[in-house]
C-alpha positions as CSV (number, residue, x, y, z in Angstrom):
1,X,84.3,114.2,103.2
2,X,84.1,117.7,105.0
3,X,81.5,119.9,102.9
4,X,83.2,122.8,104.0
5,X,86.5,121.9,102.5
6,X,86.3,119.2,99.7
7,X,83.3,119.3,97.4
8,X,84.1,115.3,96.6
9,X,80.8,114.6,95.1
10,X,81.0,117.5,92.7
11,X,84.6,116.9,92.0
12,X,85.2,112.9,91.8
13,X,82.2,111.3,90.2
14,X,81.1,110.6,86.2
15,X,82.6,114.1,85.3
16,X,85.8,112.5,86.7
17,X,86.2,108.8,85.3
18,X,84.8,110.4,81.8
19,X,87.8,113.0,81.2
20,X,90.3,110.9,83.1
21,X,89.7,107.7,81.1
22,X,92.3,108.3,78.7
23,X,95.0,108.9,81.4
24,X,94.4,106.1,83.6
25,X,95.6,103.1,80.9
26,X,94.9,99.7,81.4
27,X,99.1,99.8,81.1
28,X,99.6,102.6,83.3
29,X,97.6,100.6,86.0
30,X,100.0,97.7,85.2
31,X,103.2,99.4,85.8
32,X,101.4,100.6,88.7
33,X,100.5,97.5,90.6
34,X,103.5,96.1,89.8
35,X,105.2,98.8,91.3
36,X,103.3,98.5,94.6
37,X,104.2,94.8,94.8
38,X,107.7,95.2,94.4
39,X,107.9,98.3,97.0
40,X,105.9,96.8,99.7
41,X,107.5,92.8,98.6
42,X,103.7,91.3,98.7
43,X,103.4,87.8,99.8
44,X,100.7,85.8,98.3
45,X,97.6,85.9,100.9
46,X,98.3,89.3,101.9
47,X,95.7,91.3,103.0
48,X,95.2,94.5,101.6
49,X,93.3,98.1,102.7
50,X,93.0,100.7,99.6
51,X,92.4,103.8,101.2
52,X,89.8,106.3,98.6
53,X,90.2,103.2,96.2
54,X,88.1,105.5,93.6
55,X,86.7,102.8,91.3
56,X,88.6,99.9,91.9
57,X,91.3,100.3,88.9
58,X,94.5,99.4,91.1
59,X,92.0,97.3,94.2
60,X,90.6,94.8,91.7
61,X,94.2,94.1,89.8
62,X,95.6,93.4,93.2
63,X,92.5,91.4,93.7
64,X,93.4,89.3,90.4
65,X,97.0,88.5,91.7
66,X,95.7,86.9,95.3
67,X,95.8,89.4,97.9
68,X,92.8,90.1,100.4
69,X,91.9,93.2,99.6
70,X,89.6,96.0,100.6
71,X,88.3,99.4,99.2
72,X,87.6,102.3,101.3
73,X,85.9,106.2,99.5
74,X,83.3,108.1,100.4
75,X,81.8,108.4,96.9
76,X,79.4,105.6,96.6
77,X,79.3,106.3,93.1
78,X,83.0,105.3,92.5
79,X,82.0,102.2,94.5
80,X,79.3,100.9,92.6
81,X,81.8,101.1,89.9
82,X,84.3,99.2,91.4
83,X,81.7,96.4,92.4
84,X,80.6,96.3,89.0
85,X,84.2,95.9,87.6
86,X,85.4,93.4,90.2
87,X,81.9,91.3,89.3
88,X,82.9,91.7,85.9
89,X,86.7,90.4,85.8
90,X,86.1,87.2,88.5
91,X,87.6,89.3,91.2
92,X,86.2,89.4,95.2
93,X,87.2,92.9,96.7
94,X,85.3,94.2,100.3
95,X,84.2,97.7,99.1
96,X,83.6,100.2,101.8
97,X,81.8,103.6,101.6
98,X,83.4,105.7,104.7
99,X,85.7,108.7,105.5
100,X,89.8,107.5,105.7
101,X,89.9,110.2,108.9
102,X,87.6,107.4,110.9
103,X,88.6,103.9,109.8
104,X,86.8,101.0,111.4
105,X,90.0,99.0,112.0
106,X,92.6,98.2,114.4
107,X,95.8,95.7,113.9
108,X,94.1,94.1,110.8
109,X,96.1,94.9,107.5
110,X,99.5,93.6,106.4
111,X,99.8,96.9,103.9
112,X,97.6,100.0,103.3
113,X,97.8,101.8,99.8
114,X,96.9,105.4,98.9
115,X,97.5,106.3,95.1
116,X,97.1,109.0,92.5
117,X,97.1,112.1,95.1
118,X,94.5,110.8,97.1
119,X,96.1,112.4,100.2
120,X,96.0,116.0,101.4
121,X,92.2,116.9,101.1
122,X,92.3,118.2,104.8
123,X,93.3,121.0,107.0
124,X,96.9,119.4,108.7
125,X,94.9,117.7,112.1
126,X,92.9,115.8,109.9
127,X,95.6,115.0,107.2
128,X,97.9,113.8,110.3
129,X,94.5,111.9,111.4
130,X,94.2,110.0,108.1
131,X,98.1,108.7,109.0
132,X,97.2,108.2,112.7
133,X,94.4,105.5,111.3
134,X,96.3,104.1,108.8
135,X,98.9,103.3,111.8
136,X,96.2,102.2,114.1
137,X,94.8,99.8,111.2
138,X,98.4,98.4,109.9
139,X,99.5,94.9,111.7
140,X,102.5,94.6,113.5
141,X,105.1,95.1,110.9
142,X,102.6,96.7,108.2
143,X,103.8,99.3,105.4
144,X,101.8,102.0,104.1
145,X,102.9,103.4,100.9
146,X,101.1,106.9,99.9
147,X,101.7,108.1,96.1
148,X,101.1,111.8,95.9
149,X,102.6,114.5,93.6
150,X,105.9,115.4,93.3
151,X,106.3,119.3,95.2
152,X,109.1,120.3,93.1
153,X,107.3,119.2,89.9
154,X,104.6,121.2,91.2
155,X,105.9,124.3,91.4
156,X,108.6,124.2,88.2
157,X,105.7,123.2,86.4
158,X,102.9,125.2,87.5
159,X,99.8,126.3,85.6
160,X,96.7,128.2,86.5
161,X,94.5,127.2,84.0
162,X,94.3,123.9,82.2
163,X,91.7,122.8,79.8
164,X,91.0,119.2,78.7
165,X,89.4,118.3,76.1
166,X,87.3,115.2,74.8
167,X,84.2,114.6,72.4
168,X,83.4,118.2,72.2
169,X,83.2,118.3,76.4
170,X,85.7,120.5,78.3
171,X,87.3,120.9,81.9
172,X,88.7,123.6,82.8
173,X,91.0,123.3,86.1
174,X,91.9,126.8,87.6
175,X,94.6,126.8,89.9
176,X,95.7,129.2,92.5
177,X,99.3,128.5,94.9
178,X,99.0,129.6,98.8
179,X,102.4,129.5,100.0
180,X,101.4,130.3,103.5
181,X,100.0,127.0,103.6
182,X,101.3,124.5,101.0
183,X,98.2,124.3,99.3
184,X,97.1,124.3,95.7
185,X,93.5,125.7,95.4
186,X,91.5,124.5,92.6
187,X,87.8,125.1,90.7
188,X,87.5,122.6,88.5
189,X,84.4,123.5,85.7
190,X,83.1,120.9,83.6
191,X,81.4,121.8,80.5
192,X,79.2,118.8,79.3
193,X,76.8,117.8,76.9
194,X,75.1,121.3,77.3
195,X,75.3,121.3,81.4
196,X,78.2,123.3,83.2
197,X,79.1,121.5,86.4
198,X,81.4,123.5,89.1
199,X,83.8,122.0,91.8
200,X,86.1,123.2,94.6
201,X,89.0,121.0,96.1
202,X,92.3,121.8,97.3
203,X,95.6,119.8,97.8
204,X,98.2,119.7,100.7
205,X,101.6,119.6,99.3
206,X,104.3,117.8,100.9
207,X,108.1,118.0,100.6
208,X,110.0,114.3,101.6
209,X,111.2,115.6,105.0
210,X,108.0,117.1,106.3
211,X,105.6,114.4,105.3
212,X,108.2,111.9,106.8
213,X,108.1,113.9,110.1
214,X,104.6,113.3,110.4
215,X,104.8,109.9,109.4
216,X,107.1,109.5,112.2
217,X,105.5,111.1,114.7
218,X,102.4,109.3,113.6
219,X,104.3,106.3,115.2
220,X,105.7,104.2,112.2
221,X,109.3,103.4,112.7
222,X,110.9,103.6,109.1
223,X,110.4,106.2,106.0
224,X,111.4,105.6,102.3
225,X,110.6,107.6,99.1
226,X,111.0,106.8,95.6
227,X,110.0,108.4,92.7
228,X,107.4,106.8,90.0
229,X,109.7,103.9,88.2
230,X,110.6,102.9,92.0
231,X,114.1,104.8,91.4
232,X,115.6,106.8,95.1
233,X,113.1,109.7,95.1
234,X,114.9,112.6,93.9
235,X,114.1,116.6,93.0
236,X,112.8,115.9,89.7
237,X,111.0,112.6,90.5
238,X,107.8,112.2,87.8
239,X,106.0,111.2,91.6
240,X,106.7,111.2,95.0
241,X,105.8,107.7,96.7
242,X,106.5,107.4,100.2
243,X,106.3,103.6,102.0
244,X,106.7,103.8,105.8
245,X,106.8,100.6,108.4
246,X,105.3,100.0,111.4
């Protein structure tokens, strides 16, 4: 990832997995790996490309239901996690450490998957980019489905600062809104066994029209979106999942 605008390494490693854990539910997985079956109508044999597949959670469940499937991030932390948890549950998944703006594939993939915000890191050429690849990679006929936050949600439910708390450790998430550019700014602070950790991201928001546009004119023919129980997206949609066609 860019240095100069994503501080992934500081933001999405241990510090991450340890104070996420109790959001990312072995059943919230479930609903949402079923939910990416039924959206994109996987056929046994499939073959699969997670883009920043983190640490495998939704990659290896795929894994365990059939599909050829592969795991792109640039953390090669998150990676040896997934390995470990794919050795660990039977499951065979290629994992990948690389950058999702410079895939290594053309005409390869029946589907492409990008879940849990994992979109938006970039300034807009290299957001479009990411798209671009994901195209470039997709077989004739391919979907790519992208699960991001839900704009509106955003903003009606915007907070600056947002502490978490587990085992005595805190994060601390504060939050800042640029309007001129659609971005939420964020320094995430991690207060840990005694060490204080700090991190920088920010995320490129996305109303359904504009990100369809550039799915569009990233070449793919057809644009749905649906909210997170696979309902019509709509304004106050928990999610915002998007599933375009080549």
């Amino acid at each position: 990832m860019a240095a100069n605008t994503f501080g992934g390494n500081r933001v999405f490693e241990e510090d991450y997995l340890y104070f996420y854990e109790t959001l990312l539910t072995p059943e919230r997985t479930q609903h949402e790996v079923d939910l990416i079956c039924r959206l994109l109508d996987l056929q046994a044999g499939m073959s699969i490309l997670h883009l920043a597949c983190g640490h495998g959670r939704i990659a290896n469940q795929l894994a365990a239901r059939g599909y050829d499937v592969t795991g792109l991030d640039a953390t090669a932390f998150f990676l040896e996690q997934a390995k470990q948890d794919a050795a660990s549950n039977g499951v065979k998944v290629e994992y990948l450490q690389g950058d999702m703006r410079s895939l290594p594939f053309s005409d390869r993939f029946n589907c492409i998957i990008n879940c849990f915000t994992a979109f938006g890191y970039f300034d807009d050429d290299e957001n479009r980019s990411v798209l671009t690849q994901a195209h470039r990679a997709l077989k004739a006929g391919g979907k790519l489905l992208i699960d991001i936050q839900n704009f509106s949600r955003v903003l009606q439910e915007f907070t600056p600062e947002l502490i978490t708390e587990r085992e005595g450790n805190y994060m601390l998430a504060r939050t800042r809104y640029d309007a001129l550019t659609k971005r939420t700014h964020t320094e995430r602070i991690i207060i840990r066994d005694g060490q204080v950790r700090r991190g920088q991201y920010f995320i490129r928001n996305f109303t359904f029209p504009e990100i369809r546009d550039w799915l569009l004119q990233a070449g793919f023919n057809q644009v749905e979106g649906y909210g997170y129980d696979g309902e019509p997206f709509a304004l106050d949609s928990r999610r915002m999942i998007v599933v375009a066609s080549k």
